[in-house]
N, C-alpha and C positions, 0 to 999 in steps of 0.2 A: 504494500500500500504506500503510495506515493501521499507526501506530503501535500496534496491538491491543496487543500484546503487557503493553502500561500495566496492561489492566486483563484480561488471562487469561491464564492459566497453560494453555498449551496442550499440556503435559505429561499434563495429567490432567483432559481431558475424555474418556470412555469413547467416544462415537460418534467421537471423531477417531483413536481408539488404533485403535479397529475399523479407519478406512478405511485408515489407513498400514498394516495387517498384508494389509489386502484388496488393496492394491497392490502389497505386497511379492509375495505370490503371483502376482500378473498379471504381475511384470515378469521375473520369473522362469522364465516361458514362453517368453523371445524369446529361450532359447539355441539355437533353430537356427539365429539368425540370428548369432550368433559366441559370443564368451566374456562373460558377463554382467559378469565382471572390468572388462573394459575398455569398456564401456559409463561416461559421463559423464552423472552426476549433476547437474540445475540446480534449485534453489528457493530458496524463502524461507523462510531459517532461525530468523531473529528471533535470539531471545535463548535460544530454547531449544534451535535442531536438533535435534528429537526425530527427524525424518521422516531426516536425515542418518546420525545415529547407527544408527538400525534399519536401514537398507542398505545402510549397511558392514559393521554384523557381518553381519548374515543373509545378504548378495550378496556381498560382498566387492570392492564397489566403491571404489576409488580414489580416482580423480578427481571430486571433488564442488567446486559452486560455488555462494558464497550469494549471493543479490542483495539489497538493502538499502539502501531509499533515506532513511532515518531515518539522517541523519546525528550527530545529537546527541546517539544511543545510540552513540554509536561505541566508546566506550574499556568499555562495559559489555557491547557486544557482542562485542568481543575477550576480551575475561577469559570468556565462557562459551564459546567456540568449542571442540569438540573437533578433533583429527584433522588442525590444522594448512590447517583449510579457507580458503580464499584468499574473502575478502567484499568485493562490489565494490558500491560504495557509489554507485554512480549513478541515475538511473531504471533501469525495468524495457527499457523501451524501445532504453535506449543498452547496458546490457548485452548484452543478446540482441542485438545486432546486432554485438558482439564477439568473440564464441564462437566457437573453431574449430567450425566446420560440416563438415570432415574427419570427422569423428567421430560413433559413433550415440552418440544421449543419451534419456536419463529424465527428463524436464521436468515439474516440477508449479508452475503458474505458480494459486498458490495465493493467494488474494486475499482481502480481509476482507468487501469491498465489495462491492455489484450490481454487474451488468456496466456498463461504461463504454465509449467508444471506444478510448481507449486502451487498454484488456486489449483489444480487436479488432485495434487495430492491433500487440498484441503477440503475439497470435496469428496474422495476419497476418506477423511476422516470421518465426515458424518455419517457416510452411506452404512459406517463399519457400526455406527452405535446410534442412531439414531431412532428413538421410539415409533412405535404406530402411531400415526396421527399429526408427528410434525411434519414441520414443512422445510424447504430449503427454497431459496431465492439467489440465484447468481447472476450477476451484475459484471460486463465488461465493456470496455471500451474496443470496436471495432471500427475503427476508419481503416487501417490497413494493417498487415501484418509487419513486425518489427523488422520480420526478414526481408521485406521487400526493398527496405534502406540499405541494409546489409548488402546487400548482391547488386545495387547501385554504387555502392562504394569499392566493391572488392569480385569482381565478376568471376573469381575459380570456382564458383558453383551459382545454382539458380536461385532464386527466392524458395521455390517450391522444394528444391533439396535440402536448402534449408532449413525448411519449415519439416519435413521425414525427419531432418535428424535431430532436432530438436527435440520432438514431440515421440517417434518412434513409429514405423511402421505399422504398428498394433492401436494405435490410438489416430493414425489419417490413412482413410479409406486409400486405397488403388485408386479408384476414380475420381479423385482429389484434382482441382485443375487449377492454373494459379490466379486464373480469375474471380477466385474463393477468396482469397487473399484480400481482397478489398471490400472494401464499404458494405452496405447490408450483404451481399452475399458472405464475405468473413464472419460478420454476428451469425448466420444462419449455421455456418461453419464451426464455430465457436459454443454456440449453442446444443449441435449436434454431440461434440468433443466432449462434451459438460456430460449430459445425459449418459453416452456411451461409457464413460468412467463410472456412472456410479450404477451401471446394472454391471459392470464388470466387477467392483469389487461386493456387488447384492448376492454375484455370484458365489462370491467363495465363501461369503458369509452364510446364505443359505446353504448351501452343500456341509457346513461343519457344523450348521445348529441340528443337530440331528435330534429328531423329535419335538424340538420346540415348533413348528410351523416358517412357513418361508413368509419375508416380507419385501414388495416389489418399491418401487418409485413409480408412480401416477403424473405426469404430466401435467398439469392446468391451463398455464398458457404462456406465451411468448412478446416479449412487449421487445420497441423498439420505436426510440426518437432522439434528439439532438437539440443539446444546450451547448452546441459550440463544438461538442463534438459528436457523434454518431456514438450511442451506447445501445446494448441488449441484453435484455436480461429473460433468464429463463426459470418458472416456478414448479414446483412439484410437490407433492408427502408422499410420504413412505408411509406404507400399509401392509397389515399382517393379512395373510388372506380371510383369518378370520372377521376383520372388520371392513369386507366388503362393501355390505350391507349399510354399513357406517360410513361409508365414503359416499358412497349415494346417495342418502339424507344430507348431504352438506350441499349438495346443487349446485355446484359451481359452475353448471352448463346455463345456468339463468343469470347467473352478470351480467349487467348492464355495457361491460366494455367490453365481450367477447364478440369474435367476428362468428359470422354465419356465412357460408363455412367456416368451420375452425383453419387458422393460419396466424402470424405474426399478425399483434396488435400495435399499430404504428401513430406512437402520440404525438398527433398534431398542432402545435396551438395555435388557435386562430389568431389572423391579425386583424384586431377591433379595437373602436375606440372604448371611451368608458362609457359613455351615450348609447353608444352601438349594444355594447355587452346589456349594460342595463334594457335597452329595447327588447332585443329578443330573449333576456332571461325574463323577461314580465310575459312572454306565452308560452312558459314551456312548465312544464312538461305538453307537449303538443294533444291536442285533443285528439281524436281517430277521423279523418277523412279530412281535417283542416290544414291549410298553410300556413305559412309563417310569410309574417307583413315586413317587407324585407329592406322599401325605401331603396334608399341606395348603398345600403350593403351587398358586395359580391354574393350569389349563391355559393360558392364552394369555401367560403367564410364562413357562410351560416352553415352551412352541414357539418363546419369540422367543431363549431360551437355548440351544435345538437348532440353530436356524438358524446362529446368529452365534458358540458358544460357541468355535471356535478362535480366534475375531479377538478377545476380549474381553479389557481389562486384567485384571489377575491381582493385584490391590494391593485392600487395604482397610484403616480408620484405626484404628489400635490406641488405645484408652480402657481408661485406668488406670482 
């Protein structure tokens, strides 16, 4: 985890407000599986815990934990903590393998960076211990592969050979093209990488729980948008087959922000004035067979404000 925080205010980028409120509603769903209360909070808070503060109040979750391996922000990351949250300032890596795993948890192992092995291997950690009924949320930054600079600078091999020997033949298909390598197709790529690791290691964990029952990773959905830069993030729980049943009362096929067909959900934010927003949030939620009175707002402004408008910040700059 890169010290982002240096240079953004992650407080007030609009497509990231979206995704934490898009989350909030997802995680919200997994109370058949107990009390959302007592569900344990894990991310990376920075300096700002935005993503923390939103799901204590709205969840009323508890127990939250930051991980933060920028040490040197440390005495500045204490003065902004709310809530008395405990910050363990190690790697990602050595945290997560500290964590009571007793416990279902909300992990958003939220990253500034492409994917690397290590976010594999730290995904890899939860897969190994992680309860029925949590969830995981991975979070990366895809505008292009790291390798693509590399093999700009130093041409004895390709981007693409690069990126094999990096990662391993066992974890980038054969049919890998370097066109993957870039912008949403890399997040798609990145996201596939993600998934494939943790039925690999669901693998060998189910194979040694002998007798206890096998537990898989469920997919939910796939987000994708840009505060400056192109990020993707991919969600999932892990479930024991015996709470099938239990996965299916939580309905996460009825969200408001999933697409029809299922595919990457790609946050838009509209560009509107404060006039504009205020207009068209006074008819909505839309009545059935009506339109929206649209003046001189663009149509594909108003659809992307229809789509997303519960998730959207609600703040604008006030000029004396």
């Amino acid at each position: 985890m890169s010290a982002s925080f240096r240079r953004i205010d992650y407080s007030l980028r609009p497509a990231k407000h979206a995704e934490r409120r898009m989350l909030c509603d997802l995680f919200r769903r997994l109370r058949p599986f107990g009390r959302i209360e007592e569900y344990v909070y894990v991310g990376f808070g920075s300096v700002w815990f935005s993503d923390f503060v939103l799901f204590h109040r709205a969840l009323g979750i508890k127990k939250m934990i930051s991980i933060e391996q920028t040490v040197s922000a440390r005495d500045r990351i204490e003065e902004n903590k709310p809530f008395r949250i405990p910050v363990d300032y190690r790697r990602s890596g050595e945290a997560l393998q500290a964590l009571d795993w007793n416990s279902k948890h909300f992990l958003w192992l939220d990253y500034d960076d492409p994917l690397t092995n290590e976010m594999l291997q730290d995904v890899g950690t939860v897969a190994r211990r992680a309860q029925s009924g949590s969830v995981l949320v991975v979070s990366v930054q895809c505008m292009k592969s790291p390798q693509i600079s590399q093999a700009e600078q130093d041409n004895t091999a390709t981007a693409m050979e690069r990126f094999v020997s990096e990662f391993g033949r066992d974890r980038v298909a054969q049919s890998t093209t370097e066109d993957q390598l870039y912008g949403w197709q890399f997040g798609a790529l990145s996201r596939q990488m993600v998934i494939r690791e943790i039925e690999a290691i669901l693998a060998i964990r189910n194979s040694s729980n002998e007798g206890v029952g096998t537990i898989d990773f469920h997919p939910i959905c796939e987000l994708e948008y840009e505060d400056g830069a192109k990020m993707t993030t991919v969600v999932g729980v892990f479930c024991a087959a015996d709470d099938y049943d239990t996965l299916r009362s939580c309905h996460f096929e009825s969200l408001d922000f999933l697409s029809n067909p299922p595919g990457p959900v790609r946050i838009a934010v509209p560009k509107l004035t404060v006039r504009e927003f205020r207009k068209l949030e006074s008819q909505l939620p839309l009545a059935a067979g009506s339109n929206l009175e649209l003046g001189t707002i663009p149509q594909a402004e108003a659809n992307r404000f229809v789509e997303m408008y519960r998730y959207l910040p609600n703040f604008a700059v006030l000029e004396a």
